[in-house]
C-alpha positions in Angstrom: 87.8 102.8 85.9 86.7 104.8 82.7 89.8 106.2 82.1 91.3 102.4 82.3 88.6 101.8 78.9 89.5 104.7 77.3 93.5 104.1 77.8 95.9 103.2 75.6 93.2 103.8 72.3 93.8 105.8 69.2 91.7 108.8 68.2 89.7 106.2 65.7 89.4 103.5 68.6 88.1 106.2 71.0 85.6 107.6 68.6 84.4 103.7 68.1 84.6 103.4 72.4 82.7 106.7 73.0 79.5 106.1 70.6 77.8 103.8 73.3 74.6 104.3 71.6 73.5 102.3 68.8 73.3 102.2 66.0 77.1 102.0 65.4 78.9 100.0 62.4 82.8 100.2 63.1 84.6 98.9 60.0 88.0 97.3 61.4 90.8 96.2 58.6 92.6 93.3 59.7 94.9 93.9 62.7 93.2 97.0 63.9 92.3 95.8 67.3 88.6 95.8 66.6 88.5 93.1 69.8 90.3 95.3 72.1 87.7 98.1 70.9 84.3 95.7 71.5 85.8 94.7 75.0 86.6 98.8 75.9 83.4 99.9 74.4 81.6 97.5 77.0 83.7 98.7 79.3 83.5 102.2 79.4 79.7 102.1 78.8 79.5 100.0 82.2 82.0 102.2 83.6 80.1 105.2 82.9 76.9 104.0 84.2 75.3 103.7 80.4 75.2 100.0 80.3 74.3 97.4 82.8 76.3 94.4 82.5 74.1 91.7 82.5 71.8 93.8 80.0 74.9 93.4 77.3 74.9 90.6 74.9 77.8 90.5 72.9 78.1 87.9 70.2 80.6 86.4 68.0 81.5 83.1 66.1 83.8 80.9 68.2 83.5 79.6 71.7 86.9 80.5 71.7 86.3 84.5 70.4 83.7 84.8 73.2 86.0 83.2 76.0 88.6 85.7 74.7 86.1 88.5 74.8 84.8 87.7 78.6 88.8 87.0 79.9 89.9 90.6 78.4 86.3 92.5 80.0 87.6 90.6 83.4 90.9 92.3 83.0 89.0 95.6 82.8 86.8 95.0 85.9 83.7 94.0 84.0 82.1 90.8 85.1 78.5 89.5 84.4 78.5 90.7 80.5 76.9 87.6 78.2 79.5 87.3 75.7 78.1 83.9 73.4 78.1 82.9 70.2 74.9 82.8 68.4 74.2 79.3 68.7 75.2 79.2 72.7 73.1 81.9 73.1 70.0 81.0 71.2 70.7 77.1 73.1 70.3 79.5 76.2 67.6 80.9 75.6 65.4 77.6 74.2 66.6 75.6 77.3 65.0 78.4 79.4 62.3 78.7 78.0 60.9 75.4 76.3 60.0 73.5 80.0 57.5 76.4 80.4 56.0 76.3 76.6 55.7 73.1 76.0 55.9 71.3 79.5 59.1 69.3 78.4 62.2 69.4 78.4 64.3 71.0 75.4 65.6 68.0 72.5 68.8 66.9 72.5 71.4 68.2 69.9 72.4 65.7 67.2 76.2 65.0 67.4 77.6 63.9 64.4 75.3 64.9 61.5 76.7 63.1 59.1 76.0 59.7 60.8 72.6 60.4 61.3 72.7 61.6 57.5 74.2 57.9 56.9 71.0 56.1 58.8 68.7 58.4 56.9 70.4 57.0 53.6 69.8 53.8 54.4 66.4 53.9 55.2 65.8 55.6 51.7 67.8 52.5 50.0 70.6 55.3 49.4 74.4 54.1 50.0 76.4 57.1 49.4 80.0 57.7 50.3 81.5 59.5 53.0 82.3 62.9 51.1 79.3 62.9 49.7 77.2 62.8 52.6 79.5 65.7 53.8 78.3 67.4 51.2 74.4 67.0 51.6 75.6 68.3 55.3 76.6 71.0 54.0 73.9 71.3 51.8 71.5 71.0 54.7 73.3 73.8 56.6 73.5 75.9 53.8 69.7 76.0 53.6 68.6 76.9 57.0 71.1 79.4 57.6 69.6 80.6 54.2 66.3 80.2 55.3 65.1 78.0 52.7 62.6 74.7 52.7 63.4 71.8 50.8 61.6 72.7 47.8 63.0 76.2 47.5 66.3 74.9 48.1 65.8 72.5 45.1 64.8 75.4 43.1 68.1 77.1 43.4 70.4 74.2 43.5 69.3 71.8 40.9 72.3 70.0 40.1 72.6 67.5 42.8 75.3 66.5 45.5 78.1 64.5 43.7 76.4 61.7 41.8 73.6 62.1 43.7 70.8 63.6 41.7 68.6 66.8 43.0 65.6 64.2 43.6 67.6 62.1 45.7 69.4 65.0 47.5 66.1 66.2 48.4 64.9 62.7 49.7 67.3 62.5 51.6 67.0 65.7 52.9 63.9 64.7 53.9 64.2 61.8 55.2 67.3 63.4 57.3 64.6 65.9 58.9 62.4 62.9 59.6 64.5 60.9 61.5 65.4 63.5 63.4 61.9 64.9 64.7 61.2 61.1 65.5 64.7 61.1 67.6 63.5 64.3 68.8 67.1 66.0 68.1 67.9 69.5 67.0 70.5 69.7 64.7 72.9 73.4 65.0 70.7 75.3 62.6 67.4 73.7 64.1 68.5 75.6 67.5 68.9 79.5 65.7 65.8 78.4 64.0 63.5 77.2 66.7 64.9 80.0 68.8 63.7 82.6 66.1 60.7 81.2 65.8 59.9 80.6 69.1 60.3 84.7 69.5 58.6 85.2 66.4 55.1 83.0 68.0 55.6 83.7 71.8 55.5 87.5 72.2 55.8 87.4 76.5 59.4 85.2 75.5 60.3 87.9 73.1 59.2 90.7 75.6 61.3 88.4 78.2 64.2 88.3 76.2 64.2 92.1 75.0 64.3 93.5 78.6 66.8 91.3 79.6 69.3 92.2 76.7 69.1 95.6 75.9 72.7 96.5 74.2 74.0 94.5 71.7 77.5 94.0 69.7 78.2 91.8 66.9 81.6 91.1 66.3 82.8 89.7 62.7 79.7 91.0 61.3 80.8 90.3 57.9 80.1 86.3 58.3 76.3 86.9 59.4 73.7 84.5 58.0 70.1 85.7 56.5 69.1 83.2 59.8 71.7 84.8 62.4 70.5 88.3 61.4 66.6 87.3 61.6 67.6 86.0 65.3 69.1 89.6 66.1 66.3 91.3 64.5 64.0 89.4 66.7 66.1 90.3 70.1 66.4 93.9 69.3 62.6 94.7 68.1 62.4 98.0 67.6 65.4 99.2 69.3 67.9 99.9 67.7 71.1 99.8 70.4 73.6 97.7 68.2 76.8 97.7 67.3 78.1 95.6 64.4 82.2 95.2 64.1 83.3 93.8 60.8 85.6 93.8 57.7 83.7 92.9 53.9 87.3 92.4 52.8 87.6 89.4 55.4 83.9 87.6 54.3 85.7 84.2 53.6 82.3 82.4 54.4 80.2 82.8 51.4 79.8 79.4 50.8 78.0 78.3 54.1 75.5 81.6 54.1 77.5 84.7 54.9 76.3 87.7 53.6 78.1 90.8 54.0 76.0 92.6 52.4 74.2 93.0 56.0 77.7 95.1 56.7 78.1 96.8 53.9 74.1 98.1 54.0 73.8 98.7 57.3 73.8 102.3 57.1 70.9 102.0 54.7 69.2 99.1 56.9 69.6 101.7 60.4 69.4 105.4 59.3 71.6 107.5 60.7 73.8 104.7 61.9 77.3 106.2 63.1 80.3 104.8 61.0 83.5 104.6 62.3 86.7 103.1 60.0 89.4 101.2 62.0 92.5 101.3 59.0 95.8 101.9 61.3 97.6 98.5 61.4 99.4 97.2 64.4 100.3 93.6 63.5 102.1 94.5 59.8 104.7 95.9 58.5 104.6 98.4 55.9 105.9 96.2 53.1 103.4 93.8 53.6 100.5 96.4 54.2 101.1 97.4 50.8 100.4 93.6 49.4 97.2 93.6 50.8 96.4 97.3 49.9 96.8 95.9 46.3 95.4 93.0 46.2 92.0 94.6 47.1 92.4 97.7 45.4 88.5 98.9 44.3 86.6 95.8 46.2 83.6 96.5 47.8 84.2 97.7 51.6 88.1 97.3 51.3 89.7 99.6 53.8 93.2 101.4 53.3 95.4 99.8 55.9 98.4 102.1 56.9 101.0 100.5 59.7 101.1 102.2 63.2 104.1 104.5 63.7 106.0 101.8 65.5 105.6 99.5 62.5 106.3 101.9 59.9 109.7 101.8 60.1 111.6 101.7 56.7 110.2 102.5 53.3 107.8 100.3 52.2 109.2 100.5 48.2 112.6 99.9 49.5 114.2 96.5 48.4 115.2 95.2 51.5 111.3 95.4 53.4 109.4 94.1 50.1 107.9 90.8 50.5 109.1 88.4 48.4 107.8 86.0 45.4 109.2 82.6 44.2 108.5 80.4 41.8 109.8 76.7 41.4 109.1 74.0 39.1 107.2 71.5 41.6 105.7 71.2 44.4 108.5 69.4 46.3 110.8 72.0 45.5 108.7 74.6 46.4 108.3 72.7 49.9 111.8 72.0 50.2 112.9 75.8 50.0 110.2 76.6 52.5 111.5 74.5 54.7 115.1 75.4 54.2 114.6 79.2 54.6 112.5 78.4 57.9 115.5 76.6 59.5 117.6 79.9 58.3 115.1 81.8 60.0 114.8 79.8 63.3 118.9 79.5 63.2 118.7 83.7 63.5 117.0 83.2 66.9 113.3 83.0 65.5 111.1 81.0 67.6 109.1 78.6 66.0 105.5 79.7 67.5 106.1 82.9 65.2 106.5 81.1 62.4 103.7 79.2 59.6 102.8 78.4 56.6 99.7 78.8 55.0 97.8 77.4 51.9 94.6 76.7 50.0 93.7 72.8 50.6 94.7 70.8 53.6 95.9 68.2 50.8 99.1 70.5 50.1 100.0 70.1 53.8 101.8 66.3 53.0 104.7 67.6 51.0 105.2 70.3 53.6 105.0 68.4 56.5 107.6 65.6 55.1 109.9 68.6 53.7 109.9 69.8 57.3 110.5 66.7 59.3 113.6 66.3 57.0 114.8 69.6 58.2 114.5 68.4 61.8 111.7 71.3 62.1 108.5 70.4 64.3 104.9 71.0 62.8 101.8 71.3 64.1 99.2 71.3 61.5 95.8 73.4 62.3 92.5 71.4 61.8 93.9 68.0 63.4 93.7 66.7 66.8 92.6 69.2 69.8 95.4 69.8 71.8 93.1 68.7 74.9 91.7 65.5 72.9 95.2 64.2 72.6 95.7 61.3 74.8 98.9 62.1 76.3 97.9 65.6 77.4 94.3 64.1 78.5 96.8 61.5 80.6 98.8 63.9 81.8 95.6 66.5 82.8 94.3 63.3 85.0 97.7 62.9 87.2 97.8 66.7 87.4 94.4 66.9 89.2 94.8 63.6 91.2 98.2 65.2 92.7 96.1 68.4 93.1 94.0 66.5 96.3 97.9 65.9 97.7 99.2 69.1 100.2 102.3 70.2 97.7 106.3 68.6 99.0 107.7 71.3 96.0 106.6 74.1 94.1 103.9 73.8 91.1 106.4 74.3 88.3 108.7 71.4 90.0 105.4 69.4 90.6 104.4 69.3 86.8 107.6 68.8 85.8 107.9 65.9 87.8 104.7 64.4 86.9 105.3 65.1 83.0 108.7 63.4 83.1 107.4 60.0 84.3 104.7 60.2 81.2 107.7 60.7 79.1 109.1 64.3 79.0 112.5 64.5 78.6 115.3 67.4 78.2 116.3 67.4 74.7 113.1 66.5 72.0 113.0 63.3 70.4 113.5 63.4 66.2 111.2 66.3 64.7 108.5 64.3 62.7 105.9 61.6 64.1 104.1 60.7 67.0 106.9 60.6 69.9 108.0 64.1 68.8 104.6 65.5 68.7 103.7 63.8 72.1 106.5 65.6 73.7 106.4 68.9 72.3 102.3 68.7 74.0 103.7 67.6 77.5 106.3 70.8 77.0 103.5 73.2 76.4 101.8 71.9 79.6 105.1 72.5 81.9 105.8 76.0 79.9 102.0 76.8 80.7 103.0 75.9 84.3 106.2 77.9 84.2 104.2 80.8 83.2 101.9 80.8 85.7 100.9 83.7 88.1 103.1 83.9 91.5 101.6 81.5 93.8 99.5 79.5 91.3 98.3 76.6 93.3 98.2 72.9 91.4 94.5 72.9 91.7 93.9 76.4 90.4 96.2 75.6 87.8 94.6 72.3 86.3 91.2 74.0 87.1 92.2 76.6 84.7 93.8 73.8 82.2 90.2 72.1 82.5 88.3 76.2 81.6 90.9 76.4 78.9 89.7 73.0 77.3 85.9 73.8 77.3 86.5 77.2 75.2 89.4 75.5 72.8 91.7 78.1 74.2 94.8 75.7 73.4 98.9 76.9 74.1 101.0 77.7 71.4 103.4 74.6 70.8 107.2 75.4 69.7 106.2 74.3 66.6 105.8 76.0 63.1 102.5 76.3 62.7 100.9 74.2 58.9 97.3 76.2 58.1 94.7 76.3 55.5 94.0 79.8 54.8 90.2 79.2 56.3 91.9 78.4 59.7 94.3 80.8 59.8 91.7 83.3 60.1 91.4 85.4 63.5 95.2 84.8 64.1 98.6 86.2 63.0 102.6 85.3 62.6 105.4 87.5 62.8 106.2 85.4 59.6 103.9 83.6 57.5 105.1 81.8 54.4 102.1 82.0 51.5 102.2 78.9 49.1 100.4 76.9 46.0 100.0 81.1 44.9 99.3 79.4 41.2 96.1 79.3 39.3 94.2 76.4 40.0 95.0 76.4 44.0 94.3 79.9 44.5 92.2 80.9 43.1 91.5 77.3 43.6 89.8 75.6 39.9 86.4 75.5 41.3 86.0 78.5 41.5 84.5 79.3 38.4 82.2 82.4 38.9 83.5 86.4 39.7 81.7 85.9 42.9 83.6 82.8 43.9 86.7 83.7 42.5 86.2 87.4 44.2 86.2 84.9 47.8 89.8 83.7 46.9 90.7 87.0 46.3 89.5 87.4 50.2 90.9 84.3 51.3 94.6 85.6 49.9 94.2 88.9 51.8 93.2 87.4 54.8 96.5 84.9 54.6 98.4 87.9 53.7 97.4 90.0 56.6 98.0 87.4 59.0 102.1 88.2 58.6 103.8 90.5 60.9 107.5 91.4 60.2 108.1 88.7 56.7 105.8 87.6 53.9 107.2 85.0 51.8 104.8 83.9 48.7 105.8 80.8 46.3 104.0 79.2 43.6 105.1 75.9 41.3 104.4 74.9 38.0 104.2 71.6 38.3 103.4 68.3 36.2 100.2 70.5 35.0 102.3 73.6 33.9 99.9 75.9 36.3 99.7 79.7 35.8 100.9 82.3 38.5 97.9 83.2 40.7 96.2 86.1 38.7 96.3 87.7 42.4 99.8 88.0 41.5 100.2 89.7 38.4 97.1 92.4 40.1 99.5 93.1 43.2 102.4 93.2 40.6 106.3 93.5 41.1 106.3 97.1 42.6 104.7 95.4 45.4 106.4 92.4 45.6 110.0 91.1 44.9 111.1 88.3 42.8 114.0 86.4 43.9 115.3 82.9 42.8 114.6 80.2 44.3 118.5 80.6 45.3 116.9 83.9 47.4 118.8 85.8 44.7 116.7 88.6 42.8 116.2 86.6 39.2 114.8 85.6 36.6 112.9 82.4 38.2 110.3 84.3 39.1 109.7 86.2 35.6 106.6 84.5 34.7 105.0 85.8 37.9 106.3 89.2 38.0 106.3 89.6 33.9 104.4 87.1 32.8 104.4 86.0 29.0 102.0 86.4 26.0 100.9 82.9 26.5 100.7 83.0 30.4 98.9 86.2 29.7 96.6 84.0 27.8 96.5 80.7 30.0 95.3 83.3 32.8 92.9 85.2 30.9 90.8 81.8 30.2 91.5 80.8 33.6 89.9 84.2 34.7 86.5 83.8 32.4 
């Protein structure tokens, strides 16, 4: 078994496996397989008699990381490892423990924070709109994952939420806390801090907890809280067997409490802390290695990605593998030649799940969406509906497990098929764009799910798997090109990703009107640039509002990247973002503060 772990690993990824004693920080550039090291770390420390499973707690950010993390330990033989996010695990750990500390049991978890934000409004005699209470949300969270009371908060953000004034935010912040200790709820932040504190006051739960966990791995350590880290503070105590897995150069979290300063010090934080550096690339090419490598030249933590040998094929300065920059004069021409070279691409043979397009805002998704339908192309934008939420596949999921009590007449790939035509499948897709073509390209993921199924997959294992798959959001690729805000597009990656709105005032977008905010979009462009595999196509438009060329741009410069026409010819359309003029020069310098 231990020389399963240690397969298959470079000499980086082994030294990262082999330190099994903490403390360890493993710095992992984007597409270093920092997940396959966690999950072969584990491993090998179980398989080696080091670690006992149920002692490991292993923490990320998504339910969907952390069913990812336990499906690929169950490949490697490892059962019975806690692998949560925070909140699931600090939910855990309350529910356990609450009945016994206060003879009760746990509160309930508020649902929708913003309507209970809403109630709290009214009883206050405030009426604000819907965006703005999304804001005082986020406000809220952004203060208890900072670990700040209302008055402190007020203290440090004294301009108000929208037209609401800091004296009314903070009344109805108040009134928001209220209401919920009289509906005896727990909002998300309540549970990491009611956990902490009930380890903080009870030291036989803290003892409890700190002999049942005693090896610990934080993955994306980078997006850690001043809250989340007090939590892990509190379920280590003085022990100091933790390994943190991160990349500063990724932190595109800022602005809801991530700090990676607790990262980038945590050498200084855990003396004598082993540091390993993950920086061989096996998602990119070179070309587009280079792009990134540029863009975060001299940024605190950024790590010199190089491509594995098998992706290092051709120079990187050569024409021919350089990504490439456009620029157009609007918006919908910009969206228009996306979408024509993705039907050149898919007409090569590329399949669509390979392909997306990524952006600032989810408001620049419109002109891209429409721009695709009228290329016949299929979308699915990230950030809508669940693919498990959507009616027809919920429909479908319900005929699939009522069949499942019937002894099988024909195979399970035959059976699904079956059952997904008389919902509406048919052989050839309906007209790319709208609600019928969407609905069928979800009942085509289920059979293609189904056709991919282990030999001898059985129609109730198979919609009892469809039903796990739900819980964790661990949703199939559609045949779709995939439409993403940068935000969501993190954690995942494209053979080839189109980058657009790469102009001042989208990205960077104009709010952000600080170094330290702007220094996040910088981040935010890296992190879209890294997602690409084999192409990386970047735009920009100028618009009714004569925007700039992203300042990201003119740092990467046209060594890096390759101007072409919007006719794909190398040209002078692009000058202004690969030689930008005196006045440009100017326009961007203001724009830059």
């Amino acid at each position: 078994m231990s020389g399963g772990a240690l397969a298959g690993l470079d000499e980086y990824q082994l030294e990262a496996v082999r330190a099994l004693r903490g403390p360890v920080v493993v710095l992992a550039g984007a597409g270093t397989g920092k997940t396959r090291v966690i999950t072969h770390r584990i491993a090998h420390g179980v398989d080696t008699g080091a670690y006992s499973p149920g002692r490991v707690m292993a923490v990320t950010f998504t339910a969907k990381a952390a069913g990812e993390m336990r499906g690929r330990l169950r490949a490697l033989g490892v059962g019975g490892v806690s692998a949560r996010t925070f909140h699931a695990a600090a939910l855990a750990q309350l529910n356990f423990f609450w009945p016994t500390l206060a003879g009760d049991t746990a509160p309930g978890i508020v649902d929708h924070k913003v309507k209970l934000l809403a109630h709290a409004a009214d009883g206050v005699g405030l009426s604000p709109d819907v965006a703005t209470l999304r804001d005082v949300a986020s406000e809220i969270e952004w203060r208890k994952v900072s670990m700040l009371s209302i008055d402190e908060y007020a203290a440090v953000r004294p301009n108000g939420v929208g037209r609401l004034g800091t004296d009314r935010v903070v009344a109805l912040q108040q009134a928001y806390e209220k209401l919920k200790d009289e509906r005896r709820q727990l909002d998300f932040e309540d549970v990491l801090l009611a956990c902490a504190g009930m380890l903080e006051a009870e030291p036989q739960v803290a003892k409890a907890v700190r002999e049942q966990y005693r090896h610990f791995t934080v993955d994306e350590f980078q997006d850690v809280s001043p809250l989340q880290n007090r939590l892990l503070e509190l379920w280590l105590g003085d022990r100091r067997d933790l390994c943190v897995v991160g990349d500063a150069s990724q932190t595109i979290y800022s602005f809801a409490g991530a700090d990676a300063r607790f990262l980038l010090d945590f050498d200084k934080r855990f003396e004598g802390a082993r540091i390993v550096r993950l920086e061989t690339n096996y998602r990119s090419d070179a070309g587009i290695l280079g792009v990134a490598n540029e863009l975060m030249r001299g940024r605190p933590g950024a790590l010199h990605l190089s491509p594995a040998p098998s992706r290092a094929a051709g120079a990187p300065d050569a024409a021919d593998t350089l990504p490439t920059v456009t620029a157009f004069e609007d918006d919908r021409d910009e969206a228009r030649a996306v979408a024509k070279r993705i039907a050149a691409q898919i007409a090569d043979g590329i399949d669509p799940r390979h392909i997306a397009v990524l952006y600032r805002a989810h408001a620049q998704s419109a002109e891209l969406v429409a721009a695709l339908s009228d290329a016949g192309i299929a979308t699915t934008v990230l950030g809508g509906r669940r693919f498990f939420d959507m009616p027809e596949v919920r429909q479908a999921v319900m005929e699939l497990r009522a069949a499942a009590v019937a002894p099988l007449e024909s195979g399970l790939v035959d059976t699904v098929r079956d059952i997904l035509r008389s919902r509406g499948l048919t052989d050839e897709p309906p007209q790319a764009g709208g609600a019928l073509r969407d609905a069928w390209e979800a009942r085509a993921a289920l059979l293609r799910l189904a056709e991919e199924a282990p030999a001898g997959t059985t129609l109730r294992s198979f919609t009892d798997e469809l039903t796990a798959r739900a819980k964790v959001h661990d949703e199939p690729a559609l045949r779709t090109v995939t439409l993403a805000t940068l935000h969501a597009a993190k954690g995942l990656e494209w053979e080839h990703v189109h980058l657009v709105g790469m102009a001042e005032g989208l990205l960077p977008i104009s709010y952000a009107t600080t170094f330290e905010q702007a220094d996040e979009e910088r981040r935010l462009a890296y992190v879209g640039i890294t997602r690409a595999g084999r192409t990386l196509s970047v735009t920009w438009a100028r618009g009714v509002r004569e925007r700039q060329p992203s300042r990201f741009l003119k740092e990467i410069g046209n060594g890096t990247l390759r101007a072409v026409g919007a006719s794909g010819r190398p040209g002078a359309a692009t000058r202004s973002a690969a030689r930008p003029t005196a006045s440009e020069r100017d326009g961007a310098g203001r724009a830059r503060r």
